[in-house]
LOVEXTI-253216 format. One line per 4 residues: number of its first residue (from 1); for each residue z, y negated, x of C-alpha. Coordinates in pm, whole numbers. Each point is the difference from the previous one (the first is absolute). Layout:
N
NUM> Z:Y:X ~ ...
This chain:
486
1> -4430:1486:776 ~ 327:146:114 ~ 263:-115:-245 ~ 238:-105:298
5> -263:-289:103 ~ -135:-83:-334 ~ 227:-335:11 ~ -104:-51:345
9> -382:-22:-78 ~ 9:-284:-223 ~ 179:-317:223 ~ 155:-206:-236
13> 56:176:-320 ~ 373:42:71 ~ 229:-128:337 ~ -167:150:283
17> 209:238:249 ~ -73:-274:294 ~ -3:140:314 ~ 296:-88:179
21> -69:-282:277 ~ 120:135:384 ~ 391:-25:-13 ~ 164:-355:30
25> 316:96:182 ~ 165:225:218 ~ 320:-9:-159 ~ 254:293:0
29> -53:196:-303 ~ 381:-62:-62 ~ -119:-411:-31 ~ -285:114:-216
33> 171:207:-264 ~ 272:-327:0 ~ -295:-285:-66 ~ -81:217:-307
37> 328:43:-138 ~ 72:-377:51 ~ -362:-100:-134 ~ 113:160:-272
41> 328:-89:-26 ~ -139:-365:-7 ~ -214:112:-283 ~ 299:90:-208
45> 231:-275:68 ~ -260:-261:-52 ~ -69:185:-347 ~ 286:39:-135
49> 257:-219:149 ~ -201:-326:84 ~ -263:80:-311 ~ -319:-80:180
53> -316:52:-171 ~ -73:423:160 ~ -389:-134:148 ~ 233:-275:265
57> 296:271:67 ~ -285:260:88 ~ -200:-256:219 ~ 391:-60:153
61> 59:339:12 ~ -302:95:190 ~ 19:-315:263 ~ 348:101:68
65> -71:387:57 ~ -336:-109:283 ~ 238:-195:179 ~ 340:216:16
69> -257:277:103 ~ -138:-248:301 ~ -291:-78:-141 ~ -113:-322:56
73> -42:-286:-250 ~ -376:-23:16 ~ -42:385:-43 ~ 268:-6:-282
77> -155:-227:-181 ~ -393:164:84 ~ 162:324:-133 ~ 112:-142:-324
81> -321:-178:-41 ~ -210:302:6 ~ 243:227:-211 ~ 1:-286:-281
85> -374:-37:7 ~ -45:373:-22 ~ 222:78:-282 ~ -99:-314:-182
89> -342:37:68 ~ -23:369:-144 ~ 274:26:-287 ~ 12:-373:-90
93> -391:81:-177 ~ 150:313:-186 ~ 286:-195:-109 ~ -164:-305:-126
97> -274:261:-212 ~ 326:190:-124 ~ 144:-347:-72 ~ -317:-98:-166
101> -36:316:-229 ~ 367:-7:-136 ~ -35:-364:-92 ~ -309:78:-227
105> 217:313:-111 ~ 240:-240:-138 ~ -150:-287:-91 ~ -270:144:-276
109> 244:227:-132 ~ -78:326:124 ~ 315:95:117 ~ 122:-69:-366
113> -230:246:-103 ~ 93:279:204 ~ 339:-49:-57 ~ -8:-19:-388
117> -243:299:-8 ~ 256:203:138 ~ 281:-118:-130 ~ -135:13:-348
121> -63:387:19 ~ 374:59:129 ~ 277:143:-178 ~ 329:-162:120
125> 130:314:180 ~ -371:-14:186 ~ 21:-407:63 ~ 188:49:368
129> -273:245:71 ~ -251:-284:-98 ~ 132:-286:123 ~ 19:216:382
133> -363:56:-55 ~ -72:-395:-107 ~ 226:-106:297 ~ -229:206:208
137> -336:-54:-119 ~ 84:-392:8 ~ 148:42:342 ~ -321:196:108
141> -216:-347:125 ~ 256:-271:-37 ~ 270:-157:250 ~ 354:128:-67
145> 96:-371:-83 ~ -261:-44:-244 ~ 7:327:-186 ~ 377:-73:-1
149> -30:-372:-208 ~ -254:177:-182 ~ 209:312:-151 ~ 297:-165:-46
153> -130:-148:-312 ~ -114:323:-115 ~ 276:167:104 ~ 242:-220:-241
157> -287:0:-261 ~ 1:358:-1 ~ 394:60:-71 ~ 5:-294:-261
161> -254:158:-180 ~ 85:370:30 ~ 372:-5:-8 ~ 24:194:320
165> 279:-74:262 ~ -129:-275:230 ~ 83:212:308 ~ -221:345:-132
169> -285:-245:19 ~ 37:-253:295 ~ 106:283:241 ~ -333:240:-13
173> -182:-300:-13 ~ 129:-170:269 ~ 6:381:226 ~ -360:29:-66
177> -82:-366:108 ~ 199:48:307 ~ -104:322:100 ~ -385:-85:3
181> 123:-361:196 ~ 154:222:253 ~ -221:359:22 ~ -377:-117:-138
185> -278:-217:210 ~ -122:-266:-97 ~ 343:-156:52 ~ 99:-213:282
189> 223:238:164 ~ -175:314:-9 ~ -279:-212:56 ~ 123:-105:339
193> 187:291:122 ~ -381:216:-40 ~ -151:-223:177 ~ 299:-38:305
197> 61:359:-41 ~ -408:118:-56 ~ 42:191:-243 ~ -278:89:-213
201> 65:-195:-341 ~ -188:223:-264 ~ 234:282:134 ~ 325:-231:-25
205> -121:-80:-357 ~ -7:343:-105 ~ 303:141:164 ~ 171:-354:-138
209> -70:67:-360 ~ 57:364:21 ~ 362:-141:141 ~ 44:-255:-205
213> -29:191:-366 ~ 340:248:75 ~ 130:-348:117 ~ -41:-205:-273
217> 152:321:-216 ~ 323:10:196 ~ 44:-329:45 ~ -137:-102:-369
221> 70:133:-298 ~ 224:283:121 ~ 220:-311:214 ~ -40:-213:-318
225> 172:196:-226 ~ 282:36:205 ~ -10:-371:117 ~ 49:-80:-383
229> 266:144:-20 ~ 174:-195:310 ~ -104:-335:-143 ~ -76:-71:-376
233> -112:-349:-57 ~ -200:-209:-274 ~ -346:-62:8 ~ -36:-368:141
237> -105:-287:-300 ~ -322:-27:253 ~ -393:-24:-30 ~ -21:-53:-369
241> -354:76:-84 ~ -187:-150:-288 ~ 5:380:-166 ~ 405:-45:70
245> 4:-288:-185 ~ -330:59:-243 ~ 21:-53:-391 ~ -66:241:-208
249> -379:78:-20 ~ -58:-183:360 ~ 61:288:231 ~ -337:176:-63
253> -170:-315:71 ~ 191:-48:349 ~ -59:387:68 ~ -356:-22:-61
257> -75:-254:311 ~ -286:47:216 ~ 152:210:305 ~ -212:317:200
261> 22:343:-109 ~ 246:258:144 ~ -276:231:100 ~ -186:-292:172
265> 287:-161:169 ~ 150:349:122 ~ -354:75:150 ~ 16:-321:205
269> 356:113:99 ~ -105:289:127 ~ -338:-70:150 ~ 108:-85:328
273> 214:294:40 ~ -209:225:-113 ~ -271:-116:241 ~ 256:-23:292
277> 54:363:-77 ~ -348:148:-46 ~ -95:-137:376 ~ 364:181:112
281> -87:336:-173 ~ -392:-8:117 ~ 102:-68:355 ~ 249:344:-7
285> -300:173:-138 ~ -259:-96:183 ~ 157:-204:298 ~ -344:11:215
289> -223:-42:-276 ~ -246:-278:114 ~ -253:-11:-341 ~ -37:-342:-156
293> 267:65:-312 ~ 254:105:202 ~ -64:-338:185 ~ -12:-186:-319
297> 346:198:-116 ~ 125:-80:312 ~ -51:-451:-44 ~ 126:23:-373
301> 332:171:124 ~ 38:-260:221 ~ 315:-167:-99 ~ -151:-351:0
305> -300:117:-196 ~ 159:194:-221 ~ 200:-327:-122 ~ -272:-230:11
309> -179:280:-247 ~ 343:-20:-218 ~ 38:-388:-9 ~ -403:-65:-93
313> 68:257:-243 ~ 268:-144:-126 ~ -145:-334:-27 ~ -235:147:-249
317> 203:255:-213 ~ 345:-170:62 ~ -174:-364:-111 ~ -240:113:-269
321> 250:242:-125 ~ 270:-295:-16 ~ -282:-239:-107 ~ 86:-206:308
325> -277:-292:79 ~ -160:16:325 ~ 191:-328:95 ~ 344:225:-89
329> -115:245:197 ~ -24:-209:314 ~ 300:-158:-74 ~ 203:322:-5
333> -184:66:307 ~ 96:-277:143 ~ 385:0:-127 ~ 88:315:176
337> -77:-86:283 ~ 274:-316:122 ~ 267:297:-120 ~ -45:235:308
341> -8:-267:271 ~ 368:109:83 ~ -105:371:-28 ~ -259:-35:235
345> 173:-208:286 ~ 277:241:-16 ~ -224:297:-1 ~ -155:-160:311
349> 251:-68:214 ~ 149:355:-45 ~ -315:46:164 ~ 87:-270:274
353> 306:208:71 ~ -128:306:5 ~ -222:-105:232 ~ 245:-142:247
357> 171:341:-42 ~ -330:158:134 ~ -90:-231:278 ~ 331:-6:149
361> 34:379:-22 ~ 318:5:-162 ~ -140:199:-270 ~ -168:268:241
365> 376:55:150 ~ 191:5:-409 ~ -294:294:-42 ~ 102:150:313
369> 357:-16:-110 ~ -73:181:-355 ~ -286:237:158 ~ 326:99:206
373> 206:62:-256 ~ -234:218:-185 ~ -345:-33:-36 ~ -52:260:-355
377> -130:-197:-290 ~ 334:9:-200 ~ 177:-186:246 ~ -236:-242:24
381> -23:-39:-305 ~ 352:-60:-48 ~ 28:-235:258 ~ -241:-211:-128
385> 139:-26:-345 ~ 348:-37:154 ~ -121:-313:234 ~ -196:-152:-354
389> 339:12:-181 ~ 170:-178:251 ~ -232:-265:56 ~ -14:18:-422
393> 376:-9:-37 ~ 56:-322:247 ~ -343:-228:-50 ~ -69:90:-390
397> -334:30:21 ~ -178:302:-72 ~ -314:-158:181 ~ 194:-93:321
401> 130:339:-24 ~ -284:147:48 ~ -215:-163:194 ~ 294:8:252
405> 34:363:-12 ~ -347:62:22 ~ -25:-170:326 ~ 280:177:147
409> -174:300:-115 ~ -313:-79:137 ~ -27:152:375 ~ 174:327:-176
413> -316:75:-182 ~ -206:-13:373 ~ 245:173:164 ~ 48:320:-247
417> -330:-8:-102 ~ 70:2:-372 ~ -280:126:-195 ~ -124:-163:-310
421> 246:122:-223 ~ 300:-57:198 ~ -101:-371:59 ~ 13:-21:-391
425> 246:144:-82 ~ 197:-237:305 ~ -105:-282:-222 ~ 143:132:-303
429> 310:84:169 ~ -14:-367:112 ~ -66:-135:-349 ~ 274:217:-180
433> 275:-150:309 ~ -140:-360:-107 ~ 117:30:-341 ~ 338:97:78
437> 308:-166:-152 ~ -83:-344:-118 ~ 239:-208:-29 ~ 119:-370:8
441> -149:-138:260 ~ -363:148:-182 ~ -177:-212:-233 ~ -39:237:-225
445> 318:87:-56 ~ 48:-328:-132 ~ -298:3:-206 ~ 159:315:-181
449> 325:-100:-48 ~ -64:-357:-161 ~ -333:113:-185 ~ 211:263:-228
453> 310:-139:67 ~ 213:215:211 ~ 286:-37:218 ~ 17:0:353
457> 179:404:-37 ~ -202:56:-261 ~ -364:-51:156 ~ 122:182:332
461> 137:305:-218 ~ -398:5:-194 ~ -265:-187:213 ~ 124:82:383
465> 122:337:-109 ~ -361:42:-107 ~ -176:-107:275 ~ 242:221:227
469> -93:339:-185 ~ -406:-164:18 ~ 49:31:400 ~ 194:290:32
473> -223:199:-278 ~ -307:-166:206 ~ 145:93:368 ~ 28:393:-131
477> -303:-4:-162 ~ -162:-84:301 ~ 209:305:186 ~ -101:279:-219
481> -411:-91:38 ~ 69:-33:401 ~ 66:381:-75 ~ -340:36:-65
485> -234:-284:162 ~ 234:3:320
């Protein structure tokens, strides 16, 4: 199977590349290329200036583009029907197993044990290093916002207990969280911009991670130390554990809790990468190998399978390990999921927009536009990343960001016939844009600043300085391998 269509054999593991419906209007490509930048416009006002929840500014957005573009009100609204069930239909499955998996990571104490594995084997020059590596391992399977609420604990824990300037360890921790939330599948953005852009996602996952490890350097521990020096604060009087607080004689008691094993809980970690991987590297090897393993290689890579695998797997060595009841199992299970109704509404009517991009052709005549420009995989590169830091910049949402991009990307990949490595690599260069410059009008950004305490100057001159050198790092990353997949 050729690695360009392996997405496009299996309907419904990610957001399908629908086939555009025959054009809705007749408008002047002038008119066109104005209904986008007014949809979006609408997006960004209603965002940031009226606050509206992102999933009813996007179904806003995308109404007002099909009409400003001529489009009737019954095809507008047909064309954001489809692009929602699409998206929602084929990420919203991945997202709820991700969402799933990191809740069982949490709740029987897995995640503690990676983390104090590590960080018990570090010196304190080596703990930025370590704490990068935690922030990415964590951020590997779970949402941004729940890896985030979940490190920031350890995070403080960490500097209490080692006597290490809170800023060495939030910053790589925080860069490698973000960087796998904005370069690495299974999250919602990449998620959604392989499936709008069709690219294939073991090759994205790959070419993410290889990105994403100089990335998290830079912007890490190298940033960090620097960053400490700019702002030097206290370690917030927050998330006093019972060891904090233990007598003498009672911490080897609380150590000693039932919780899985490092080896164990890094295995199911890994497992679903390593499987989305193998079925990427078999079909380069052998792409028209037809024997039965390559067909059984081929359903575990799937992305949806491949999770399913990790979360029954979990369920057993996350649960036993954490000597979690059945009955606590299911009700982590069931927890995780209420938390990513938001995620997945938003995710889908990106989708809805997208698709009113595609059926009105305003999309086909933006591609036009950038094909005309320059059509070399640098530039489009570029472009993409530039239009993701925009939409970044005014909305505040990496997810918006990129699901936006991605489907003003979209008729590009047709039109220059990208192979398979250039479509990844445009997703990374979409991802790296989405991160760019967070700021107030990010949730995040808030998160930071009254979690450890920071001032307004203070969290832009540490956190938004870090996720700026995240994108740019990211963006050139993604240049120097176009050099050799282009």
């Amino acid at each position: 199977m050729a690695m360009s269509n392996l997405l496009a054999s299996v309907p419904g593991m990610l957001v399908s590349a629908a086939d555009p419906v025959p054009p809705t209007t007749t408008a002047p490509e002038w008119v066109l290329i104005l209904a986008a930048l007014v949809g979006i416009a609408t997006i960004v006002v209603l965002i940031t200036w009226v606050k509206l929840h992102p999933f009813l500014s996007l179904v806003i957005g995308a109404i007002v583009t099909g009409l400003v573009a001529g489009m009737s009100a019954t095809q507008t609204v047909t064309s954001f029907s489809t692009g929602f069930g699409n998206t929602a239909g084929g990420v919203g499955v991945l997202i709820a197993l991700g969402a799933i998996y990191g809740k069982l990571l949490a709740d029987s104490g897995g995640a503690d044990r990676v983390v104090d594995t590590l960080v018990s084997k570090a010196s304190a020059a080596a703990l930025p290093w370590v704490m990068g590596l935690v922030g990415a391992l964590i951020g590997l399977p779970m949402f941004f916002e729940v890896g985030l609420v979940l490190l920031v604990p350890v995070i403080i824990l960490v500097a209490r207990r080692s006597g290490v300037s809170l800023i060495k360890i939030a910053i790589p921790t925080l860069a490698g969280l973000s960087a796998m939330h904005g370069l690495v599948p299974p999250h919602p953005g990449p998620l959604a911009a392989i499936g709008l852009i069709g690219a294939n996602l073991g090759l994205t996952l790959a070419f993410g991670v290889l990105i994403a490890i100089p990335t998290v350097i830079v912007a890490g521990p190298l940033f960090g130390r620097l960053a400490a020096r700019w702002v030097d604060v206290p370690v917030p009087a927050l998330f006093q554990t019972a060891e904090d607080t233990a007598q003498p004689g009672e911490t080897a008691a609380i150590q000693a809790r039932k919780r899985p094993g490092f080896g164990a809980t890094l295995f199911s970690i890994l497992l679903p990468v390593f499987l989305m991987l193998l079925a990427a590297i078999v079909d380069i090897v052998a792409p028209n190998d037809t024997s039965a393993v390559k067909g059984i290689v081929d359903f575990l890579g799937k992305p949806m399978i491949a999770l399913l695998i990790a979360v029954l797997v979990g369920m057993v060595v996350l649960g036993r390990g954490g000597a979690m009841s059945a009955k606590q199992v299911g009700a982590s299970v069931s927890s995780s999921l209420p938390a990513i109704a938001g995620i997945l509404l938003i995710v889908g009517a990106g989708g809805g927009f997208k698709q009113v991009l595609v059926d009105s052709t305003i999309g086909t005549v933006i591609a036009h536009a950038i094909s005309n420009v320059g059509g070399a995989l640098p530039v489009v590169l570029f472009f993409a990343w530039l239009v993701a830091v925009l939409i970044r910049v005014a909305t505040g949402s990496a997810t918006v960001a990129t699901i936006t991009a991605a489907g003003i990307m979209q008729p590009l990949v047709h039109d220059l016939h990208m192979s398979a490595g250039g479509s990844a690599l445009l997703v990374l260069a979409i991802g790296a844009g989405s991160l760019f410059l967070s700021h107030v009008n990010d949730a995040g950004f808030w998160l930071i600043k009254e979690y450890f305490d920071l001032s307004i100057p203070q969290t832009l001159k540490t956190w938004s300085v870090m996720e700026c050198l995240i994108s740019v790092v990211g963006l050139v990353g993604a240049l120097i391998l176009g050099l050799f997949v282009g």
